[in-house]
MIDREN-681965 format. One record per residue (C-alpha): residue number from 1; residue in one letter; x, y, z. Coordinates in steps of 0.25 Angstrom, whole numbers. Example, Ala and Ser with C-alpha at 12.3 -4.5 7.8 and 13.67 -1.06 7.14 Angstrom:
! MIDREN-681965
+-----+-----+-------+-------+-------+
|   n | res |    xx |    yy |    zz |
+-----+-----+-------+-------+-------+
|   1 |   A |    49 |   -18 |    31 |
|   2 |   S |    55 |    -4 |    29 |
+-----+-----+-------+-------+-------+
***
This chain:
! MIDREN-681965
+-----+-----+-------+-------+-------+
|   n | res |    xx |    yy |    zz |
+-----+-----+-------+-------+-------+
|   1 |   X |    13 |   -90 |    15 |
|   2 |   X |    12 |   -72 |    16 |
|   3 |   X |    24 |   -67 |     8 |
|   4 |   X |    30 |   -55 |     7 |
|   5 |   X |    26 |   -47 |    -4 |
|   6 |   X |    43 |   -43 |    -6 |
|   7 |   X |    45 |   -60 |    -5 |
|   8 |   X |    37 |   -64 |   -15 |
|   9 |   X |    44 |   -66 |   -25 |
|  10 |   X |    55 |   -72 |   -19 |
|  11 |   X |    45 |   -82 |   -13 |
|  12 |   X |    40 |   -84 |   -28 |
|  13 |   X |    54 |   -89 |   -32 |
|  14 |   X |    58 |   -97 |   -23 |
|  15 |   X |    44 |  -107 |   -22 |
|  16 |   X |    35 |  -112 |   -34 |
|  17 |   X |    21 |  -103 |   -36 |
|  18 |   X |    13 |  -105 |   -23 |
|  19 |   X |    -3 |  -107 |   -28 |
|  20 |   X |    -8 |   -94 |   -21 |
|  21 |   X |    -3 |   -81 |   -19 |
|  22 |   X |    -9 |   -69 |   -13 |
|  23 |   X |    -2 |   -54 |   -16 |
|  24 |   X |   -10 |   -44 |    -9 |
|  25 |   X |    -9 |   -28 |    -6 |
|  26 |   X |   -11 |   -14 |    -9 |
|  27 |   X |     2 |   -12 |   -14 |
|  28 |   X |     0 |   -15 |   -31 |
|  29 |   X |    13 |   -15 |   -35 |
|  30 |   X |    18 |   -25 |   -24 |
|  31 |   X |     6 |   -34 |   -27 |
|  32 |   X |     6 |   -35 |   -42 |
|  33 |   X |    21 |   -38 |   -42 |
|  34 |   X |    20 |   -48 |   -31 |
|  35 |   X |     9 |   -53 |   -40 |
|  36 |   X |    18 |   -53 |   -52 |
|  37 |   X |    28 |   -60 |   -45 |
|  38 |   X |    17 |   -74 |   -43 |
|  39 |   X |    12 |   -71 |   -58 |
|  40 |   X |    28 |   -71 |   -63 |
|  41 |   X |    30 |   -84 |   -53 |
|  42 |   X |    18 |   -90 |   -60 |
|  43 |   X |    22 |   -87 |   -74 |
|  44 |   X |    36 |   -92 |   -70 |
|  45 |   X |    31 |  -107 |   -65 |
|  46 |   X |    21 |  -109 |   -78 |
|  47 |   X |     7 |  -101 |   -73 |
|  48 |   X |     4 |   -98 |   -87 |
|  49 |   X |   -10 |   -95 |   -85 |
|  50 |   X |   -14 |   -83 |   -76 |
|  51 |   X |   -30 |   -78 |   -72 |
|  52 |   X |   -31 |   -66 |   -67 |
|  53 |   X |   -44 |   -62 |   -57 |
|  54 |   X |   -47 |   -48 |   -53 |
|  55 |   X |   -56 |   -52 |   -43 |
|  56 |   X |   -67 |   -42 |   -35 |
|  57 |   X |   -79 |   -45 |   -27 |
|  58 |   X |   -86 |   -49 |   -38 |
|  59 |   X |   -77 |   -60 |   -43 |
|  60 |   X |   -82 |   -74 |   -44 |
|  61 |   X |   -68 |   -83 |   -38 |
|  62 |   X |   -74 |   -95 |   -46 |
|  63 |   X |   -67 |   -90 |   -58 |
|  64 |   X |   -55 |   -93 |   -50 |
|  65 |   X |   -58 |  -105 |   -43 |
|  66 |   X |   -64 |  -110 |   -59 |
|  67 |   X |   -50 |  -107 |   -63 |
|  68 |   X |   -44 |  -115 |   -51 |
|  69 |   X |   -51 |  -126 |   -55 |
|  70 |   X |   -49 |  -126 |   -71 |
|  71 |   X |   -37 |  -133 |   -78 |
|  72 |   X |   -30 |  -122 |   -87 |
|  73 |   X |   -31 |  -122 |  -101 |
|  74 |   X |   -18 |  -114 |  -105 |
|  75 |   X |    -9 |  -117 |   -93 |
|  76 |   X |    -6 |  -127 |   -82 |
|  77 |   X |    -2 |  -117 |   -71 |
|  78 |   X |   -12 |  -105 |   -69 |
|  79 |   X |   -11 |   -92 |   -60 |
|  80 |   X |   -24 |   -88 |   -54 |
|  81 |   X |   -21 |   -71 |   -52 |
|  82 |   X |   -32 |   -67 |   -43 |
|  83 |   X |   -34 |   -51 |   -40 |
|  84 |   X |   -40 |   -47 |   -28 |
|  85 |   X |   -43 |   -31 |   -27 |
|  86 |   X |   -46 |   -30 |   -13 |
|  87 |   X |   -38 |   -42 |    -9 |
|  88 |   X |   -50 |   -50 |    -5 |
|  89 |   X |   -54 |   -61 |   -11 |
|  90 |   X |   -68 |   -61 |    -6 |
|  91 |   X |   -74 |   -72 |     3 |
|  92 |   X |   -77 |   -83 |   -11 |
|  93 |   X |   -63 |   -78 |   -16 |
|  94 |   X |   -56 |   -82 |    -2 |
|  95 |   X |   -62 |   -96 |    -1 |
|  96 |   X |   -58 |   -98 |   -15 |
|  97 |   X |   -43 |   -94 |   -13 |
|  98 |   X |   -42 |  -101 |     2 |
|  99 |   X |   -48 |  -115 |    -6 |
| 100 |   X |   -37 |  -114 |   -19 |
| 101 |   X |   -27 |  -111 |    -8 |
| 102 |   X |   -32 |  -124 |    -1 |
| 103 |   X |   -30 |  -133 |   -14 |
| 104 |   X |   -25 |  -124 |   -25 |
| 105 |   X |   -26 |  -128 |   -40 |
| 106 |   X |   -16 |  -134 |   -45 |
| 107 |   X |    -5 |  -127 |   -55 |
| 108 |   X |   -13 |  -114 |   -51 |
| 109 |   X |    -9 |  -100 |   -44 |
| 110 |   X |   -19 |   -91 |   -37 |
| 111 |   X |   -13 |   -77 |   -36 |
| 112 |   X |   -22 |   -67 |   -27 |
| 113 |   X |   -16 |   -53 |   -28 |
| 114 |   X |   -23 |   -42 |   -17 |
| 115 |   X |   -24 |   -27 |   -21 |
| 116 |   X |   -28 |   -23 |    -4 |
| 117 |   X |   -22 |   -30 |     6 |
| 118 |   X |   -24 |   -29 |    21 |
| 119 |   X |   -24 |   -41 |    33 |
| 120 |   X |   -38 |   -42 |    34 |
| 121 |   X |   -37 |   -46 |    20 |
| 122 |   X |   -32 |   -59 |    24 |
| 123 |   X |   -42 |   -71 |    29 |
| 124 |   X |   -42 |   -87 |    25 |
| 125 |   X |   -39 |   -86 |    10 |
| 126 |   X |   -27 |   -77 |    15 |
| 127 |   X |   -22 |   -87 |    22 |
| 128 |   X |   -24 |   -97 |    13 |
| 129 |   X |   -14 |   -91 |     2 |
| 130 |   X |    -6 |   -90 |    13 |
| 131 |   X |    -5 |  -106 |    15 |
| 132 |   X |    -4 |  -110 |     1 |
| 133 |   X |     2 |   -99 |    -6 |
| 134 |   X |     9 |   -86 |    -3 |
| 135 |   X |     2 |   -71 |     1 |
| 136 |   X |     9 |   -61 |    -1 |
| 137 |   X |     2 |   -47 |     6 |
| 138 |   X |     6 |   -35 |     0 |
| 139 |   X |     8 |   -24 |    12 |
| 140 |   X |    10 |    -9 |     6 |
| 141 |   X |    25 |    -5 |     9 |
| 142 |   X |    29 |     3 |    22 |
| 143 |   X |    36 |    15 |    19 |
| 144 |   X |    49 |    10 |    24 |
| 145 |   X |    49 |    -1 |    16 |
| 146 |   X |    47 |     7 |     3 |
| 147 |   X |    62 |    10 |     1 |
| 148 |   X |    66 |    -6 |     4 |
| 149 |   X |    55 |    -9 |    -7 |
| 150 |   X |    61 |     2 |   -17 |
| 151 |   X |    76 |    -3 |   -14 |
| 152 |   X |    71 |   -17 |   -19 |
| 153 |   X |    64 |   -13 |   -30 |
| 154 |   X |    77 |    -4 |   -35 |
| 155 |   X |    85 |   -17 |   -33 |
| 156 |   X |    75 |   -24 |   -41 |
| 157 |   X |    78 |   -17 |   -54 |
| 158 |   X |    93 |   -14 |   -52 |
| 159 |   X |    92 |     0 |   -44 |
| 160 |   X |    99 |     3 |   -34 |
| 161 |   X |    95 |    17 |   -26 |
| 162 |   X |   103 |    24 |   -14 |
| 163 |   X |    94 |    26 |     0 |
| 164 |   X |    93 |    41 |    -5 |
| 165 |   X |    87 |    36 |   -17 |
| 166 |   X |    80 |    27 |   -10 |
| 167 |   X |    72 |    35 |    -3 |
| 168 |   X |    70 |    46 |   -13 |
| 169 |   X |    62 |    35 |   -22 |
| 170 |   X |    55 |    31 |   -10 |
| 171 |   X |    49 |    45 |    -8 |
| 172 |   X |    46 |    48 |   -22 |
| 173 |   X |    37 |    35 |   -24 |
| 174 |   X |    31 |    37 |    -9 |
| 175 |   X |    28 |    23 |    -7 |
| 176 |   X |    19 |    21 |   -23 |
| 177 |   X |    26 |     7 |   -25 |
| 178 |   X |    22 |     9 |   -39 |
| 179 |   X |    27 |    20 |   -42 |
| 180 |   X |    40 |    14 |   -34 |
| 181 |   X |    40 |     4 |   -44 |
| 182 |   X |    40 |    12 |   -57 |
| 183 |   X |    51 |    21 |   -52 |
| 184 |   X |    60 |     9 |   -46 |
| 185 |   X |    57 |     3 |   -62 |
| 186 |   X |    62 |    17 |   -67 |
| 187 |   X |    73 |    19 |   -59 |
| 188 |   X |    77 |     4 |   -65 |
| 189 |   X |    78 |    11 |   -78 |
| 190 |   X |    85 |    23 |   -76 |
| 191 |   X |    94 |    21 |   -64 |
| 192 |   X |   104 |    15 |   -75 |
| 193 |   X |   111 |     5 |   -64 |
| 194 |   X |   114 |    18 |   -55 |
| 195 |   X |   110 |    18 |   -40 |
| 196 |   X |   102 |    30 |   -36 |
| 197 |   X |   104 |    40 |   -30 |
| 198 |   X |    93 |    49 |   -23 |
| 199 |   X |    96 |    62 |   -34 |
| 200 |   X |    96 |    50 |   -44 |
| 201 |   X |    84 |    44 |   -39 |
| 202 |   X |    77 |    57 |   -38 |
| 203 |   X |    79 |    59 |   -53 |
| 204 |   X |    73 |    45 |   -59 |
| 205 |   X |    62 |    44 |   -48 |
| 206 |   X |    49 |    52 |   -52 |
| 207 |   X |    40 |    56 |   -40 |
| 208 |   X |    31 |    47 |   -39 |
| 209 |   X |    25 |    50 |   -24 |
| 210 |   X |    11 |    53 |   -26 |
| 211 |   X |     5 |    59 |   -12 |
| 212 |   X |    -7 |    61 |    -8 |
| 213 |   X |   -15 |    64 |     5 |
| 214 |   X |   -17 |    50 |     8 |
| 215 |   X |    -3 |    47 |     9 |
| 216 |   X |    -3 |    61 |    13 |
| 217 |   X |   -11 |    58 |    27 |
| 218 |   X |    -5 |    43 |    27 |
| 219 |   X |     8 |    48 |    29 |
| 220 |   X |     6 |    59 |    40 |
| 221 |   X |    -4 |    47 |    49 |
| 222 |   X |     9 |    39 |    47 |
| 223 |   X |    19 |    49 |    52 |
| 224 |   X |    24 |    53 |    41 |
| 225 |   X |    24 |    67 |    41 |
| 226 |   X |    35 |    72 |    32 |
| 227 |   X |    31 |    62 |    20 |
| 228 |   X |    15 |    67 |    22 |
| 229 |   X |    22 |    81 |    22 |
| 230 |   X |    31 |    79 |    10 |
| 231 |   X |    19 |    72 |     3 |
| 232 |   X |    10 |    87 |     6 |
| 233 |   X |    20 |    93 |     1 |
| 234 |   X |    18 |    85 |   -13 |
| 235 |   X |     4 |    86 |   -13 |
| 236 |   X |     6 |   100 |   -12 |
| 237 |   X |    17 |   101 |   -24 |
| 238 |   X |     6 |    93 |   -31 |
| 239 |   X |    -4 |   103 |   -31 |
| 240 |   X |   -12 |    98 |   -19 |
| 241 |   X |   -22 |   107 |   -12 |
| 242 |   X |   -24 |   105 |     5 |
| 243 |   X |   -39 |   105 |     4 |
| 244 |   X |   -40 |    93 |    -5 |
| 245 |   X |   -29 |    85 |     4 |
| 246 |   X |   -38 |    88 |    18 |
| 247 |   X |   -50 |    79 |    14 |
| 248 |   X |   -41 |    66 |    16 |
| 249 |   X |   -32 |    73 |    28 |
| 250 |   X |   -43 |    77 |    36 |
| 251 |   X |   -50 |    64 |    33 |
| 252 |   X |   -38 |    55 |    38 |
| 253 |   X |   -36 |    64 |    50 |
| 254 |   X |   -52 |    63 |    54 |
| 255 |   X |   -49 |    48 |    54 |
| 256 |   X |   -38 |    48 |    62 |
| 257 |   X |   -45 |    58 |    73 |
| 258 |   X |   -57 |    48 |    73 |
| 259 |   X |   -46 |    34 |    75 |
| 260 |   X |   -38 |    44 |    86 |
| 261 |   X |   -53 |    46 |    93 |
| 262 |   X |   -55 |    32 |    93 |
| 263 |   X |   -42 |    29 |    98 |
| 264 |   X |   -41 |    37 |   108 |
| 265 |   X |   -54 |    31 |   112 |
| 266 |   X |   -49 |    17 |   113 |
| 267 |   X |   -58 |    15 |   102 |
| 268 |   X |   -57 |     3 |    91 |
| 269 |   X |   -47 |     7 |    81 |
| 270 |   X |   -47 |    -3 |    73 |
| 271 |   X |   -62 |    -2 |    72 |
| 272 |   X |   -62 |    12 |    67 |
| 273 |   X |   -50 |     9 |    57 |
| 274 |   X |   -61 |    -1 |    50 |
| 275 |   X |   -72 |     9 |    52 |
| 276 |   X |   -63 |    19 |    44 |
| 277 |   X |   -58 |     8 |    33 |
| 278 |   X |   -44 |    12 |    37 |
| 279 |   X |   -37 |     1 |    30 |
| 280 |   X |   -28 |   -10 |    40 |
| 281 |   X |   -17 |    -4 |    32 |
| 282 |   X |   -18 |    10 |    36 |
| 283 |   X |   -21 |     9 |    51 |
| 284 |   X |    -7 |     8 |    56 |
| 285 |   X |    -6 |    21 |    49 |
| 286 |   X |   -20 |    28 |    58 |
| 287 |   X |   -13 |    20 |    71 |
| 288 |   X |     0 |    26 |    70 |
| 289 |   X |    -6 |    40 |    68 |
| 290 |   X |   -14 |    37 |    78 |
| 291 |   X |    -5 |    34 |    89 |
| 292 |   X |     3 |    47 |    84 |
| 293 |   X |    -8 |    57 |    88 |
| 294 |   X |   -19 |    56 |    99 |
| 295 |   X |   -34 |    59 |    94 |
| 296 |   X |   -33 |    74 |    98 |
| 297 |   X |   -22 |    76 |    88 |
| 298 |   X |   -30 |    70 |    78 |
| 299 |   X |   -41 |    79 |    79 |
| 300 |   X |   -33 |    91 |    77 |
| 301 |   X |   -27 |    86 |    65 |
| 302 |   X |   -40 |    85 |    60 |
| 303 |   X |   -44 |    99 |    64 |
| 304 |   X |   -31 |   105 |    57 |
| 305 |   X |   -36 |    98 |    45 |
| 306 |   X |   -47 |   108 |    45 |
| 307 |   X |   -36 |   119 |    47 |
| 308 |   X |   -29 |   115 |    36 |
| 309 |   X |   -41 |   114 |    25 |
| 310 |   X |   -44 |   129 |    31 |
| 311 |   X |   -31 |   134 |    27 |
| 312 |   X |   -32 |   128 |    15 |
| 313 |   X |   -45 |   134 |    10 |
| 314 |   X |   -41 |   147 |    14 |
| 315 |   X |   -49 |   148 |    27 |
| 316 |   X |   -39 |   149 |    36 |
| 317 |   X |   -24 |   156 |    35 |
| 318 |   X |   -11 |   144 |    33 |
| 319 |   X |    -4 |   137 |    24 |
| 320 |   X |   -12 |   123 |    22 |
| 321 |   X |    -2 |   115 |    17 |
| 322 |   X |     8 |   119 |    30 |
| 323 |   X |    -4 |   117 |    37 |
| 324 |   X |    -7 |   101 |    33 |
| 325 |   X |     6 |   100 |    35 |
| 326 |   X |     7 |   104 |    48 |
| 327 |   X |    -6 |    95 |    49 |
| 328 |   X |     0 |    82 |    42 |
| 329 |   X |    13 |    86 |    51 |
| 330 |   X |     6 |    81 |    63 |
| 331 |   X |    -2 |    72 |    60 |
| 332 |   X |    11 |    63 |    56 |
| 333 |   X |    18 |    69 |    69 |
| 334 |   X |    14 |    73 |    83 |
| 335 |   X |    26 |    80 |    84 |
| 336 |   X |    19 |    89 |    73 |
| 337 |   X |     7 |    94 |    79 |
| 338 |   X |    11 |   106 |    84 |
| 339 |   X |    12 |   109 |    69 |
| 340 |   X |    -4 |   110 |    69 |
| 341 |   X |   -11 |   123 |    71 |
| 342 |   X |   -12 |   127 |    86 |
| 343 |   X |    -1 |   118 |    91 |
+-----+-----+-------+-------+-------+
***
């Protein structure tokens, strides 16, 4: 059956060890203690033995299904931790899951963990964890969800945080789960049984946002136009120069001219989000910026790029970080166009 990555573990303690799990996403710090959560399970019910496969499209899966098949010479129960990179198992890889989930070995575990995960990663072999043990996909978290998951994770380690504080640890770690985690550990340590406040908070926490022009340019496609702001400003604070922020921006804008021309075309959208590699992931984000501005829009954001790398170099009179400003400003808001030059 799929379950929840946040369930796992209660599903874990209430039934013995299933023969087959699958933990799977981009997220690393979710998936890895997902997959710590099986391996402890294991442990816990005698799997004294443990392989581990790092698996790529090289690998020969008969070492696995050799293993299957052999009796253990240290233990009874053995786990079988199978790494999959790119969450695929390739097309030998698949037959052999989909046949050990059919008629698994017996006193054995087969625990497949995904680094990239996505729905057209699923197929037969999928499907066949599904029946016969559990999959848990691993989907990045949303930014309103980030708070819930910092609030559990304080309660977790005996911390408990005012919304204030809440919000303020939110911001600094600017949704790096790892580095959510080391400061939720920290804060374990130092909070001394006291709940936080946001000027105590703002003390223990280090800043551990890192920006950068693609979370830059995500935020303003998704409409976020004072966290892109607030992030040029640190990229700024940083020692960032504009011209060497342009290459990416203009890029992202050129792409989202061309799926506007399409789109205004009644052209096939999908298709040209496969033509552009844009992950299945990220089209929500191109859609909803999409339906924000019409194609002529587009195009001028992309000709005030040009504007804005002229400043910048000195070739034309302004201040080039109010400039990309104004520029990432309406991009994220219609209401914000008339901030551009010759509004």
């Amino acid at each position: 059956m799929e379950v929840r990555v946040d369930r796992l573990a209660q599903q874990l303690e209430g039934e013995p060890l299933r023969p087959v799990y699958l933990v799977a996403g981009s997220e690393p710090l979710r998936v890895m203690e997902a997959a710590d959560a099986v391996r402890a399970k294991a442990r816990a019910e005698g799997y004294a033995e443990r392989e581990v496969f790092e698996t790529d499209a090289r690998f020969d899966w008969g070492q696995i299904e050799a293993g299957f098949s052999a009796l253990s010479l240290f233990a009874q129960r053995r786990l079988f931790d199978v790494r999959l990179p790119s969450g695929r198992p390739g097309k030998e890889g698949a037959d052999l899951i989909a046949r050990y989930c059919a008629d698994p070995a017996p006193d054995t575990v087969l625990l497949l963990t995904g680094g990239d995960w996505s729905k057209s990663h699923a197929g037969k072999w999928v499907d066949a964890v599904a029946r016969t043990g559990h999959y848990v996909p691993v989907w990045p978290l949303k930014p309103h969800e980030l708070p819930d998951w910092l609030a559990r994770r304080l309660r977790s380690r005996g911390v408990q945080a005012d919304s204030a504080a809440l919000a303020r640890l939110v911001e600094r770690v600017e949704g790096n789960l790892l580095a959510a985690a080391q400061e939720v550990d920290k804060l374990a340590l130092l909070a001394e049984g006291r709940r936080l406040d946001v000027e105590t908070m703002e003390s223990l926490v280090a800043d551990s946002a890192r920006f950068d022009v693609f979370r830059l340019v995500e935020s303003a496609l998704s409409g976020d136009g004072p966290r892109a702001l607030r992030m040029l400003r640190a990229l700024r604070a940083e020692g960032e120069a504009v011209p060497a922020l342009m290459g990416w921006i203009v890029g992202e804008l050129q792409r989202m001219a061309g799926f506007a021309r399409t789109a205004a075309r009644g052209g096939n959208l999908a298709a040209e989000f496969k033509a552009a590699r844009v992950w299945e992931s990220r089209q929500a984000t191109y859609r909803r910026a999409l339906a924000r501005h019409p194609a002529p829009v587009w195009e001028r954001l992309v000709v005030e790029c040009g504007r804005v790398d002229r400043i910048a170099k000195g070739r034309e009179q302004g201040d080039a970080w109010l400039a990309l400003e104004r520029l990432l400003a309406a991009a994220a808001e219609p209401r914000a166009r008339g901030l551009l030059a010759g509004a």
